[in-house]
mmCIF file of the N, C-alpha and C atoms, coordinates in Angstrom:
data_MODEL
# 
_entry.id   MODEL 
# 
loop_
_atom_site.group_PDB 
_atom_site.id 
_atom_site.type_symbol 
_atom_site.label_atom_id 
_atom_site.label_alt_id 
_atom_site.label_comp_id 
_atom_site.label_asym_id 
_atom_site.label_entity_id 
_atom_site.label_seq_id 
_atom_site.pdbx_PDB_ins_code 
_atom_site.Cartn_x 
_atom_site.Cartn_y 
_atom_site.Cartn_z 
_atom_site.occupancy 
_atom_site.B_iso_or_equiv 
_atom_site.pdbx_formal_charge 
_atom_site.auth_seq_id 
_atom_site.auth_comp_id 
_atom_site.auth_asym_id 
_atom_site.auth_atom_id 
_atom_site.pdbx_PDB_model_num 
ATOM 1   N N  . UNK A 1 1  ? 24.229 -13.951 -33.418 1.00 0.00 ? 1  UNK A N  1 
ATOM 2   C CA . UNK A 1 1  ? 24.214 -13.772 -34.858 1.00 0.00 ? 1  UNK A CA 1 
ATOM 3   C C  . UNK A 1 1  ? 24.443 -15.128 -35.522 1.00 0.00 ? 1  UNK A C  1 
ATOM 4   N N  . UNK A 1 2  ? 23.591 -16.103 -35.625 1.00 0.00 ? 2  UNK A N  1 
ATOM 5   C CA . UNK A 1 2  ? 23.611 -17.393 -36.194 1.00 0.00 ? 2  UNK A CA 1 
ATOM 6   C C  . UNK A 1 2  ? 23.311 -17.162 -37.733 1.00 0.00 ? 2  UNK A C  1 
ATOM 7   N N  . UNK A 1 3  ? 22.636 -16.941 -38.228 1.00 0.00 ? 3  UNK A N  1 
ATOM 8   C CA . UNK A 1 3  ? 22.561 -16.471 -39.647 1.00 0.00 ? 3  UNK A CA 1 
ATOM 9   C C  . UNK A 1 3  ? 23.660 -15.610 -40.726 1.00 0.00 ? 3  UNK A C  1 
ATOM 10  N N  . UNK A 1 4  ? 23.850 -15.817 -41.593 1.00 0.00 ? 4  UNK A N  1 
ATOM 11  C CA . UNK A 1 4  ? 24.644 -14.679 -42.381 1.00 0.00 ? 4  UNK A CA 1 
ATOM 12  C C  . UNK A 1 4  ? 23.710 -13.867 -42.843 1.00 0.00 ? 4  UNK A C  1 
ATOM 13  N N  . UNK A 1 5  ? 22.497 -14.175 -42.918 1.00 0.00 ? 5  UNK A N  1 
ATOM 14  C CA . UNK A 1 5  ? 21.846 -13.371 -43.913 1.00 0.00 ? 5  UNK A CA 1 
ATOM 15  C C  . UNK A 1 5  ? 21.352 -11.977 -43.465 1.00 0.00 ? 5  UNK A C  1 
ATOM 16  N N  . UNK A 1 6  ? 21.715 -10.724 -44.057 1.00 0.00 ? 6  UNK A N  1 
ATOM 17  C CA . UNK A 1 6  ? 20.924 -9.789  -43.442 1.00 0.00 ? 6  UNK A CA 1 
ATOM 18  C C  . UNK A 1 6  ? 22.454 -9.157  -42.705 1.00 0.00 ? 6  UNK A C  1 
ATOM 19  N N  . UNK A 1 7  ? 23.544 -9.747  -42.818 1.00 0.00 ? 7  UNK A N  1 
ATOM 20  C CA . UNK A 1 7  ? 24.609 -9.284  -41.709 1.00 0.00 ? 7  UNK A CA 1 
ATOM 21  C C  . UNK A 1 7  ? 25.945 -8.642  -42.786 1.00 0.00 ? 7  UNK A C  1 
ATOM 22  N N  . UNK A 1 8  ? 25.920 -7.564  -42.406 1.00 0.00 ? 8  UNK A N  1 
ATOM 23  C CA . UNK A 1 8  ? 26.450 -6.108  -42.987 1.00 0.00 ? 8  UNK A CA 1 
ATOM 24  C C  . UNK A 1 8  ? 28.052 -6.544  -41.781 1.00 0.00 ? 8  UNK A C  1 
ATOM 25  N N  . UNK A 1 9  ? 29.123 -6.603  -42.342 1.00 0.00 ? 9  UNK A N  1 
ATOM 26  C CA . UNK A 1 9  ? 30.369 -6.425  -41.965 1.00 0.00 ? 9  UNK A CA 1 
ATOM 27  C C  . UNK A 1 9  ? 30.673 -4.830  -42.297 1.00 0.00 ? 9  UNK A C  1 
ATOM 28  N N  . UNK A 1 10 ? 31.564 -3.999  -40.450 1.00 0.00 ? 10 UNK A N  1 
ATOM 29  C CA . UNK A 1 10 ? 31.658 -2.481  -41.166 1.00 0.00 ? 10 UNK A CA 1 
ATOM 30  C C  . UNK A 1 10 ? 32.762 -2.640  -40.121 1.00 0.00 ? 10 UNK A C  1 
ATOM 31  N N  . UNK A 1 11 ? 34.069 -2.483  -41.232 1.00 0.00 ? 11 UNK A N  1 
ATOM 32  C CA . UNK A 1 11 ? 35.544 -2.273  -40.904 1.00 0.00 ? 11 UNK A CA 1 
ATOM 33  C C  . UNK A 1 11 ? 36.233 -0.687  -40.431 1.00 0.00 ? 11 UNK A C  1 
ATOM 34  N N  . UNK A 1 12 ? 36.800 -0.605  -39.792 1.00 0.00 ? 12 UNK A N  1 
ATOM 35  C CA . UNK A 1 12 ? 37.411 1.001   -39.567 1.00 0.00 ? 12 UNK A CA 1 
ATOM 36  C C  . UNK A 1 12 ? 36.710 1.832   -39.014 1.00 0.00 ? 12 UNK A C  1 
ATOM 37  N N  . UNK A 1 13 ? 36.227 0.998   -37.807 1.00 0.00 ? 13 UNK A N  1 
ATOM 38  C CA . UNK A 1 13 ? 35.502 1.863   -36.492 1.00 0.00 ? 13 UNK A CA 1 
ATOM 39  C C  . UNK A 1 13 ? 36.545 2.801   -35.883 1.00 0.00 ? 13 UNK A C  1 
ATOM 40  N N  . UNK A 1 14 ? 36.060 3.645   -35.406 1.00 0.00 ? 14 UNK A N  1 
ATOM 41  C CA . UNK A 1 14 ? 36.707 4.025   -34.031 1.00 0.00 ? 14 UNK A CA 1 
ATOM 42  C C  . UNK A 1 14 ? 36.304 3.304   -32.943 1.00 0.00 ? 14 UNK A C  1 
ATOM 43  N N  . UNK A 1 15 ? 37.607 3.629   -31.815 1.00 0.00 ? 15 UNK A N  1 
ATOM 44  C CA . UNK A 1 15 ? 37.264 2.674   -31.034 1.00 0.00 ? 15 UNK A CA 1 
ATOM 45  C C  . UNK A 1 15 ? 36.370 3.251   -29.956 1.00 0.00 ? 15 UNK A C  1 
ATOM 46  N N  . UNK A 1 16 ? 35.830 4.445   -30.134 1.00 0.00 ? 16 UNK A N  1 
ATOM 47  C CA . UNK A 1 16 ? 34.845 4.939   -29.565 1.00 0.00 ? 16 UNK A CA 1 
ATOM 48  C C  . UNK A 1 16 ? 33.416 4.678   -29.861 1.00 0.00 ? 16 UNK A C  1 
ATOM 49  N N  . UNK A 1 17 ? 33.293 3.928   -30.883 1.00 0.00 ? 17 UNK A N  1 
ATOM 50  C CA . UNK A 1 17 ? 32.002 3.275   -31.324 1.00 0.00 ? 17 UNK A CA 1 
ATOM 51  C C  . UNK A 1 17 ? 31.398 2.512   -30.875 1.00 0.00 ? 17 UNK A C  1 
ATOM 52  N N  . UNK A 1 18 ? 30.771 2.306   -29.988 1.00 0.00 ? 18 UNK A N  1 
ATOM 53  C CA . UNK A 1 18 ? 29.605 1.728   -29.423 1.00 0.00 ? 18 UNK A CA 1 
ATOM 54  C C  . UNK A 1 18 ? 28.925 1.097   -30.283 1.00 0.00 ? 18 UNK A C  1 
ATOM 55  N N  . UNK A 1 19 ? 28.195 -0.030  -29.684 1.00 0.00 ? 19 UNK A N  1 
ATOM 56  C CA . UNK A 1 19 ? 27.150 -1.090  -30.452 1.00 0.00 ? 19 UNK A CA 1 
ATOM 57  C C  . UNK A 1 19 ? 26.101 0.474   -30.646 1.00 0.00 ? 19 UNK A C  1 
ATOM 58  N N  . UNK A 1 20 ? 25.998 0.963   -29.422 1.00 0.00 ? 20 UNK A N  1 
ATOM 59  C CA . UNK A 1 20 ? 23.975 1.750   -29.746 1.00 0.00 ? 20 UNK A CA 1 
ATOM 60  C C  . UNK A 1 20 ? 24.554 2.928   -30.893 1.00 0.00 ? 20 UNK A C  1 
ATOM 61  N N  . UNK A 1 21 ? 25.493 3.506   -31.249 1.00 0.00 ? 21 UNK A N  1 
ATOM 62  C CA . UNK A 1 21 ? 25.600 4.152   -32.052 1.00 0.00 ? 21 UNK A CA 1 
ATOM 63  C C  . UNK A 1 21 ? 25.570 3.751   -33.533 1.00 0.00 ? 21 UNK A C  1 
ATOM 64  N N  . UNK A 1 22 ? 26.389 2.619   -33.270 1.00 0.00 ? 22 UNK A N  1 
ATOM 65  C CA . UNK A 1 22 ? 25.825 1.396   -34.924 1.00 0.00 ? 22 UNK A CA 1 
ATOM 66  C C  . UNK A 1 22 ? 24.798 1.368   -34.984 1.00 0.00 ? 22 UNK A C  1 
ATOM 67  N N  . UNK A 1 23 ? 24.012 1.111   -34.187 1.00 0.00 ? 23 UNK A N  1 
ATOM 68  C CA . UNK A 1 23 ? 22.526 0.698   -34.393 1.00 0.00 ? 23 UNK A CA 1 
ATOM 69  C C  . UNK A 1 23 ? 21.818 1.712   -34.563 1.00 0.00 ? 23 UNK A C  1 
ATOM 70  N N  . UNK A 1 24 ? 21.852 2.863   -34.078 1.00 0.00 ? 24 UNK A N  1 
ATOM 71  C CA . UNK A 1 24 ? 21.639 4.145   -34.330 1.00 0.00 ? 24 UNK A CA 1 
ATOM 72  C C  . UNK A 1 24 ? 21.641 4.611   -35.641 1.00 0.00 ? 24 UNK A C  1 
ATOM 73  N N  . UNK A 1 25 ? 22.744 4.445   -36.189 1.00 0.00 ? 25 UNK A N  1 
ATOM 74  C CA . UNK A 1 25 ? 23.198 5.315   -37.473 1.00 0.00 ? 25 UNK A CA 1 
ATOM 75  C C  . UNK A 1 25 ? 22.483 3.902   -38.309 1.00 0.00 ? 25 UNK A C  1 
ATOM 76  N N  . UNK A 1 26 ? 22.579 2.688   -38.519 1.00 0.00 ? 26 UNK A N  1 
ATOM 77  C CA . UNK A 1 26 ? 22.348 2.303   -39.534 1.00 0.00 ? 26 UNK A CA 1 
ATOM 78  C C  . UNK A 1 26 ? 20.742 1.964   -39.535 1.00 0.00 ? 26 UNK A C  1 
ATOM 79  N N  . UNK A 1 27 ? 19.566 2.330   -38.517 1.00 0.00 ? 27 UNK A N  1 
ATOM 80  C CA . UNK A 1 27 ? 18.295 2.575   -38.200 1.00 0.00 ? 27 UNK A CA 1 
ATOM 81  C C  . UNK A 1 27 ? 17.508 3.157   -39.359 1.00 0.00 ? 27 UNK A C  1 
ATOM 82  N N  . UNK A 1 28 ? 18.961 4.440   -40.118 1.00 0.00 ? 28 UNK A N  1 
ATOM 83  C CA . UNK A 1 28 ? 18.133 5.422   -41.343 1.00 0.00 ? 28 UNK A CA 1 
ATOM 84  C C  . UNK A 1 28 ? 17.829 4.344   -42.360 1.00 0.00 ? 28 UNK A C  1 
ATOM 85  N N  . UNK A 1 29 ? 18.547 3.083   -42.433 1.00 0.00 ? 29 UNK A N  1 
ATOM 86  C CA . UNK A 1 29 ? 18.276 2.285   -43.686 1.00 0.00 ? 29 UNK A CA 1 
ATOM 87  C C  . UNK A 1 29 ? 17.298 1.470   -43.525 1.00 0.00 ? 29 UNK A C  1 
ATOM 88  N N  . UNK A 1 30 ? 16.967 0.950   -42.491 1.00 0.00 ? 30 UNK A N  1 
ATOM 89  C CA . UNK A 1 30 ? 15.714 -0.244  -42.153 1.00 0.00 ? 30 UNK A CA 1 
ATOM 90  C C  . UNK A 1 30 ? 16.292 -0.699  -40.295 1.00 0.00 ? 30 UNK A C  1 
ATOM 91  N N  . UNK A 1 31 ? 15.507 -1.468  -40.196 1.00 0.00 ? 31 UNK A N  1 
ATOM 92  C CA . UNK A 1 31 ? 15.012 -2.128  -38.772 1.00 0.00 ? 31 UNK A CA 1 
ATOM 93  C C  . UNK A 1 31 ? 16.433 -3.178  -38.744 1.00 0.00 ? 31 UNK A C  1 
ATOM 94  N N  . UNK A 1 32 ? 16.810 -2.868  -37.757 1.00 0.00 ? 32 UNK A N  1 
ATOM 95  C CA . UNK A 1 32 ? 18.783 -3.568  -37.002 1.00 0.00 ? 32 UNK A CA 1 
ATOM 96  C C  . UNK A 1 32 ? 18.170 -4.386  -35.976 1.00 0.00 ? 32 UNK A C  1 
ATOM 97  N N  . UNK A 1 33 ? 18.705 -5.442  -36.156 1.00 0.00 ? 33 UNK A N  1 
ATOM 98  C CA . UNK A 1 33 ? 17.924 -7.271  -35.134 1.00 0.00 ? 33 UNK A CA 1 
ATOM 99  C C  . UNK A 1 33 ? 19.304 -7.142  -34.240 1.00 0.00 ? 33 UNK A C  1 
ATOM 100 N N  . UNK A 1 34 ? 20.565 -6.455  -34.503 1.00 0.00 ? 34 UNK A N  1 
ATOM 101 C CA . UNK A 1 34 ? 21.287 -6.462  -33.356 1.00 0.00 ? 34 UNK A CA 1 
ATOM 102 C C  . UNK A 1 34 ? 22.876 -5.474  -34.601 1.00 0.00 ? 34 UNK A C  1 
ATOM 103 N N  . UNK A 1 35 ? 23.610 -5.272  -33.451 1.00 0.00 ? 35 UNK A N  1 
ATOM 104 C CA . UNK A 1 35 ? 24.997 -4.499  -33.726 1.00 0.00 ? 35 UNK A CA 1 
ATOM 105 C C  . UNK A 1 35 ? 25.777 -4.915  -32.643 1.00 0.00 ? 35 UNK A C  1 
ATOM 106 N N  . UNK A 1 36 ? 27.453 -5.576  -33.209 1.00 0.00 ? 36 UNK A N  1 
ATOM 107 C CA . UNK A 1 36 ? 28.262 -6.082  -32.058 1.00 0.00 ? 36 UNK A CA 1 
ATOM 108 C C  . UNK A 1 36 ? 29.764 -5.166  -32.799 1.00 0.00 ? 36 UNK A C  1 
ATOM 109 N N  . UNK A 1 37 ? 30.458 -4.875  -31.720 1.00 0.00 ? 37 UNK A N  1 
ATOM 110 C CA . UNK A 1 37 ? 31.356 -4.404  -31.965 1.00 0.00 ? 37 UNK A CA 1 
ATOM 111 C C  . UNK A 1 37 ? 32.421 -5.676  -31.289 1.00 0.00 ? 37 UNK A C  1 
ATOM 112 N N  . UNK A 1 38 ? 33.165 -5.835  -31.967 1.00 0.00 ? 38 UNK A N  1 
ATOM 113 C CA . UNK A 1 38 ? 34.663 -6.965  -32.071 1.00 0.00 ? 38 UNK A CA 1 
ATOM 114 C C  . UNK A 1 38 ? 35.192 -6.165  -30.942 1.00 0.00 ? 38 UNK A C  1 
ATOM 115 N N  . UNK A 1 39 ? 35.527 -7.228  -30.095 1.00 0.00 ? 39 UNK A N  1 
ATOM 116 C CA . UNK A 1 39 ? 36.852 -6.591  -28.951 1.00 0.00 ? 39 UNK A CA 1 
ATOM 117 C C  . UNK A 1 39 ? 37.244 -7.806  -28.545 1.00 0.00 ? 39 UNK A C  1 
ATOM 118 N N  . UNK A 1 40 ? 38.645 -7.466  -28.595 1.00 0.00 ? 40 UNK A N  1 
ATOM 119 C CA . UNK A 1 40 ? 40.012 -8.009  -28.006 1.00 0.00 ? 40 UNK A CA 1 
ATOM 120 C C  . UNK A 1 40 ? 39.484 -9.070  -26.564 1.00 0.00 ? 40 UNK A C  1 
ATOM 121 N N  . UNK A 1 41 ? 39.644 -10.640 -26.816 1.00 0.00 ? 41 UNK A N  1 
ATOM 122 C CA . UNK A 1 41 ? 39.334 -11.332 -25.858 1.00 0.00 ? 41 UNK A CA 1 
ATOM 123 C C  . UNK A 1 41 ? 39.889 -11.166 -24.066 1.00 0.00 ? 41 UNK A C  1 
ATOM 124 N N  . UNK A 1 42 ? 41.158 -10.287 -24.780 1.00 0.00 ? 42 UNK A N  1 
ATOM 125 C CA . UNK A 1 42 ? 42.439 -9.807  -23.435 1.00 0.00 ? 42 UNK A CA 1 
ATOM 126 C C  . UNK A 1 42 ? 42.204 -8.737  -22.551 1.00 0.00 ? 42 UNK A C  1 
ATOM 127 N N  . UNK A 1 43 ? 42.107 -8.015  -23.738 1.00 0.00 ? 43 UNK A N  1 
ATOM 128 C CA . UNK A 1 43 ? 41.743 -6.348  -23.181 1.00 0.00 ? 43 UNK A CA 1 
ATOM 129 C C  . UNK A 1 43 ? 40.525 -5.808  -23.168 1.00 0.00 ? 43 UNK A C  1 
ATOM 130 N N  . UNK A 1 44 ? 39.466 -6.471  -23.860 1.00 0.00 ? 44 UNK A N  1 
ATOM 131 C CA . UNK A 1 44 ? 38.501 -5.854  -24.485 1.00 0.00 ? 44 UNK A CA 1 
ATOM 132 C C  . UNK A 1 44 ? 38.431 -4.541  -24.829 1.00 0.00 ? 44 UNK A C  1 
ATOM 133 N N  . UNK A 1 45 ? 39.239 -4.193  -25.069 1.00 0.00 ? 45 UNK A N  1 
ATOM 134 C CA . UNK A 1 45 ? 39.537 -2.911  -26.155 1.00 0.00 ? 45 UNK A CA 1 
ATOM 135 C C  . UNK A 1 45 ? 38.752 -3.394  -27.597 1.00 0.00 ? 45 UNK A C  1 
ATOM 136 N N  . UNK A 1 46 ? 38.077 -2.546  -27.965 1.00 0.00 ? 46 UNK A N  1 
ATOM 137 C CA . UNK A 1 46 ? 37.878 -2.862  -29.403 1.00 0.00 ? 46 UNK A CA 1 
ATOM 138 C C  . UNK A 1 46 ? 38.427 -3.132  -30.391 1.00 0.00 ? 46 UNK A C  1 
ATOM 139 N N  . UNK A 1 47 ? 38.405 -3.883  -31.297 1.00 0.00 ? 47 UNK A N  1 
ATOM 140 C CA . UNK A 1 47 ? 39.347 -4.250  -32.693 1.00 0.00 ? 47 UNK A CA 1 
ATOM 141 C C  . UNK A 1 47 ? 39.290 -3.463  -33.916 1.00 0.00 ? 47 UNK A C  1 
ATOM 142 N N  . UNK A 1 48 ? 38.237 -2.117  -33.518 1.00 0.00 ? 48 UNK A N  1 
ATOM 143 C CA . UNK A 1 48 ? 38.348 -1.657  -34.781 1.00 0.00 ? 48 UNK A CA 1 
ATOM 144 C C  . UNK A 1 48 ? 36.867 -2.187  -35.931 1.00 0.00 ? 48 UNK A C  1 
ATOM 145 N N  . UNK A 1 49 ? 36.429 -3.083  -35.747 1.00 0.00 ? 49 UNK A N  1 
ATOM 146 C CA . UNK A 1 49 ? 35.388 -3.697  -36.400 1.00 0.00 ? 49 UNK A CA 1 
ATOM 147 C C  . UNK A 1 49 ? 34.199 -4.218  -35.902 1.00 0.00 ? 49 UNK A C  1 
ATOM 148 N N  . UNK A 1 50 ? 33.278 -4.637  -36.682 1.00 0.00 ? 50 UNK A N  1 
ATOM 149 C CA . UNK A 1 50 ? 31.621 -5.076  -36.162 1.00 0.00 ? 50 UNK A CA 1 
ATOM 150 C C  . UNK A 1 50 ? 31.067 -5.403  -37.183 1.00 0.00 ? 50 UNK A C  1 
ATOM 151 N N  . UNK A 1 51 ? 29.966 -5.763  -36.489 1.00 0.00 ? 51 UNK A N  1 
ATOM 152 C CA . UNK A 1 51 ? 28.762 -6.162  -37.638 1.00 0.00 ? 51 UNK A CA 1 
ATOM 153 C C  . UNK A 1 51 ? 27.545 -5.385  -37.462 1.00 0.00 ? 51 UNK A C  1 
ATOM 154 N N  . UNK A 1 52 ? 26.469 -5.208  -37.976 1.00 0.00 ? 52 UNK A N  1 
ATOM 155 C CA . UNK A 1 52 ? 25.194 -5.273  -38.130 1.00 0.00 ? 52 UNK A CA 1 
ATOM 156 C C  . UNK A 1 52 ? 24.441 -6.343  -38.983 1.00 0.00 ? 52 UNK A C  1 
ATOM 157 N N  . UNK A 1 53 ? 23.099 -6.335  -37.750 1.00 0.00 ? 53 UNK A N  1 
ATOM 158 C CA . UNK A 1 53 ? 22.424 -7.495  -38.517 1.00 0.00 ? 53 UNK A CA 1 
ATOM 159 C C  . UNK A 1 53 ? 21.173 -7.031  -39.260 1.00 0.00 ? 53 UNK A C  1 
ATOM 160 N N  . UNK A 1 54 ? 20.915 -7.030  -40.008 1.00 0.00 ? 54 UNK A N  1 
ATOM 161 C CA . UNK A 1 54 ? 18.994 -6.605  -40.603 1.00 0.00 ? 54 UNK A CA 1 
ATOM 162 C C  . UNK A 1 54 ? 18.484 -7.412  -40.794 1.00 0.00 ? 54 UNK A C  1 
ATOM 163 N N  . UNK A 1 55 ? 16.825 -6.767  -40.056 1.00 0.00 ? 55 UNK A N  1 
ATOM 164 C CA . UNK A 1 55 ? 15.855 -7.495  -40.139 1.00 0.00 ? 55 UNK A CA 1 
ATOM 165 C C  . UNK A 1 55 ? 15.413 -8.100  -41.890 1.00 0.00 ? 55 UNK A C  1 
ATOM 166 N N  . UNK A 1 56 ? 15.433 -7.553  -42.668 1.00 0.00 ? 56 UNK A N  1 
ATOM 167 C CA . UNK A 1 56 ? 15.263 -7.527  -44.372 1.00 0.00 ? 56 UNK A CA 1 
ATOM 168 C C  . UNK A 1 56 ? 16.634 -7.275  -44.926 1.00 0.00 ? 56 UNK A C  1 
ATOM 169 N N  . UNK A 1 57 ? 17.190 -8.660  -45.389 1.00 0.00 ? 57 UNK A N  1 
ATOM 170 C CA . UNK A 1 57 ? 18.493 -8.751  -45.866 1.00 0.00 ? 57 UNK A CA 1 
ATOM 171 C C  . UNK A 1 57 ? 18.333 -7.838  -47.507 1.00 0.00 ? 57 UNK A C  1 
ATOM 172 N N  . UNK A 1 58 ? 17.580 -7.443  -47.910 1.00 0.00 ? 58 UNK A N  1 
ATOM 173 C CA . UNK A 1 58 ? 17.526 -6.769  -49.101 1.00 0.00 ? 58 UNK A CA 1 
ATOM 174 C C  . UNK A 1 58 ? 18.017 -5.542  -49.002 1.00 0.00 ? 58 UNK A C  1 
ATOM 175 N N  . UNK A 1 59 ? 17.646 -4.974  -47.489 1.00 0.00 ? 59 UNK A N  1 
ATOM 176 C CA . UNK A 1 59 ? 18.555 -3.144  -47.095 1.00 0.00 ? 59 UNK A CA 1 
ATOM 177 C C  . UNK A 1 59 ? 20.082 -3.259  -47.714 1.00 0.00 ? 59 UNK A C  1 
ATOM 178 N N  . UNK A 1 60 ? 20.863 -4.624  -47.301 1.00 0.00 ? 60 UNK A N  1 
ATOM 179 C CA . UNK A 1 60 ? 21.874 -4.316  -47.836 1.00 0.00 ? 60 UNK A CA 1 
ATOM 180 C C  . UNK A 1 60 ? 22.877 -3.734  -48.970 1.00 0.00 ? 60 UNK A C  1 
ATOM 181 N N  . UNK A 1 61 ? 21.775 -4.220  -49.859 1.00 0.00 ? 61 UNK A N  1 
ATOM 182 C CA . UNK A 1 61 ? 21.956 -4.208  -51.515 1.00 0.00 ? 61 UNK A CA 1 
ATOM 183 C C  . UNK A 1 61 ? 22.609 -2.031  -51.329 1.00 0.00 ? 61 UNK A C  1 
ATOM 184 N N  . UNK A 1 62 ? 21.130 -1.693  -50.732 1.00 0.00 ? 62 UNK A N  1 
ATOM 185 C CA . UNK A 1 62 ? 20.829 -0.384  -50.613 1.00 0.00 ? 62 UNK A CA 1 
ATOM 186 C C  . UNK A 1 62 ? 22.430 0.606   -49.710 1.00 0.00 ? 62 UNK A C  1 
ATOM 187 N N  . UNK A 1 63 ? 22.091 -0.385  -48.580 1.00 0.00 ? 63 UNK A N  1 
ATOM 188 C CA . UNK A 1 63 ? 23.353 0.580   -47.375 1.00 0.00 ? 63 UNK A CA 1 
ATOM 189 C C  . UNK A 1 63 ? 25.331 0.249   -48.446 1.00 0.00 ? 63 UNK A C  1 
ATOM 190 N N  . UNK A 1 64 ? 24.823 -1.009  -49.196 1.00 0.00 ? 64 UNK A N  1 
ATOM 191 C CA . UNK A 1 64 ? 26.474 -1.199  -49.645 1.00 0.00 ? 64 UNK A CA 1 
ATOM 192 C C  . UNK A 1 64 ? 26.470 0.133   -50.758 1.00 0.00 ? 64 UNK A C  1 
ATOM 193 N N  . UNK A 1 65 ? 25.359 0.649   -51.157 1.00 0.00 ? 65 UNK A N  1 
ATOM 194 C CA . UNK A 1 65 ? 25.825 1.974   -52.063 1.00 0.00 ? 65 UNK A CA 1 
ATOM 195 C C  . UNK A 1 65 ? 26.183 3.271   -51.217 1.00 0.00 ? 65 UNK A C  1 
ATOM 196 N N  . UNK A 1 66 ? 26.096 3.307   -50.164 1.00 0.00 ? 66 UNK A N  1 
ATOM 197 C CA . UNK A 1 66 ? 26.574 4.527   -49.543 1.00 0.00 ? 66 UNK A CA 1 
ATOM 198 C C  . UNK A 1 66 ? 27.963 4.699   -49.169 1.00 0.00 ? 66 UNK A C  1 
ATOM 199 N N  . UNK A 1 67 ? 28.481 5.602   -48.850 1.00 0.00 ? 67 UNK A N  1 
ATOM 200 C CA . UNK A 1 67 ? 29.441 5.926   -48.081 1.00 0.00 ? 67 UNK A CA 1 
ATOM 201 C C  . UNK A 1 67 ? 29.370 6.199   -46.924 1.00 0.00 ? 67 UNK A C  1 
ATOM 202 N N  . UNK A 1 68 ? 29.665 5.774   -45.847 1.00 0.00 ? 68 UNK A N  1 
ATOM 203 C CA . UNK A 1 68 ? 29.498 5.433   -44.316 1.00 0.00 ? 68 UNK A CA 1 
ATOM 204 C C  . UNK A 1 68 ? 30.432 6.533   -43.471 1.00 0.00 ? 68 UNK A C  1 
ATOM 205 N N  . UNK A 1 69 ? 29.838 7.328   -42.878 1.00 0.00 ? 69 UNK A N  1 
ATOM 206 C CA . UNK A 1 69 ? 31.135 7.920   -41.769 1.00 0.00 ? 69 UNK A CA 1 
ATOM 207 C C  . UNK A 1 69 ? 30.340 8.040   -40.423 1.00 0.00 ? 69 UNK A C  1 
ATOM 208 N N  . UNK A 1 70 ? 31.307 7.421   -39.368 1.00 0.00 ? 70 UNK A N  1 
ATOM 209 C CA . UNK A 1 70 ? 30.807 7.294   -37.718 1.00 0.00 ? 70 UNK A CA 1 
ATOM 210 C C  . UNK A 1 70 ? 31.654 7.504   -37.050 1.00 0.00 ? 70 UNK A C  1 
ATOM 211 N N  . UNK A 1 71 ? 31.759 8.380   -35.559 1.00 0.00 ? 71 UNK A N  1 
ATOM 212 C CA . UNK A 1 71 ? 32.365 9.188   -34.721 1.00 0.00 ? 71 UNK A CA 1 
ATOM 213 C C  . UNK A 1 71 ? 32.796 9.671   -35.747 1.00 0.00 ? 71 UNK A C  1 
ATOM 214 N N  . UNK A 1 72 ? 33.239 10.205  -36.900 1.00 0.00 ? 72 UNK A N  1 
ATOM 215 C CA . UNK A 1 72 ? 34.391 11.034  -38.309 1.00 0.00 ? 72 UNK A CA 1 
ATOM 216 C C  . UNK A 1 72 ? 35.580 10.094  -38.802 1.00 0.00 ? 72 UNK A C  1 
ATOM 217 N N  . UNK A 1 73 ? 35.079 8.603   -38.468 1.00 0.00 ? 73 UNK A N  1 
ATOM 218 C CA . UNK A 1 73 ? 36.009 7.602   -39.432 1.00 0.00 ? 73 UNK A CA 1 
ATOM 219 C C  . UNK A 1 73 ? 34.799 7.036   -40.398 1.00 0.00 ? 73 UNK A C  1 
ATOM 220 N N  . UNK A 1 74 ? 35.566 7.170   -42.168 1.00 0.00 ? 74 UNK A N  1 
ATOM 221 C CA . UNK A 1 74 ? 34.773 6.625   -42.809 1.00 0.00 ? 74 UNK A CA 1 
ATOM 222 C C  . UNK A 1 74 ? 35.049 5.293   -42.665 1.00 0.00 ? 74 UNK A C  1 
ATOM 223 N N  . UNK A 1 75 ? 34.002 4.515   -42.725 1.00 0.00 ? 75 UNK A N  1 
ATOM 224 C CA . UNK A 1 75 ? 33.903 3.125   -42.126 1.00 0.00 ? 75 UNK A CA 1 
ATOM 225 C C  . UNK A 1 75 ? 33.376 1.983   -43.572 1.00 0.00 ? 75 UNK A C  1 
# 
């Protein structure tokens, strides 16, 4: 993820959240160039957070008006 542009920060994962399920769920808005979920350099337990990247940084405008819920944490 060298670019900012196009890259959606989404806080208050579960830690059951998987990258393919990010990428999954945020697919309904436009075309995802990648999804990383943050984990712990120690444990690699997840941190709770991630990104998504889009192909057309303009989806964002669109996905920041929604309300987000994944595994049943709104995110």
């Amino acid at each position: 993820m060298d670019s900012d542009q196009g890259k959606l920060f989404i806080g208050g994962i579960s830690w059951e959240t998987t990258e393919e399920k990010l990428k999954e769920y945020f697919e309904n808005y436009g075309d995802v160039v990648q999804t990383v979920v943050i984990r712990d350099k120690t444990t690699s337990r997840p941190r709770g957070f991630g990104f998504a990247v889009f192909v057309d940084p303009s989806i964002l405008d669109r996905v920041l008006q929604d309300k987000h819920t994944i595994d049943a944490r709104m995110v």
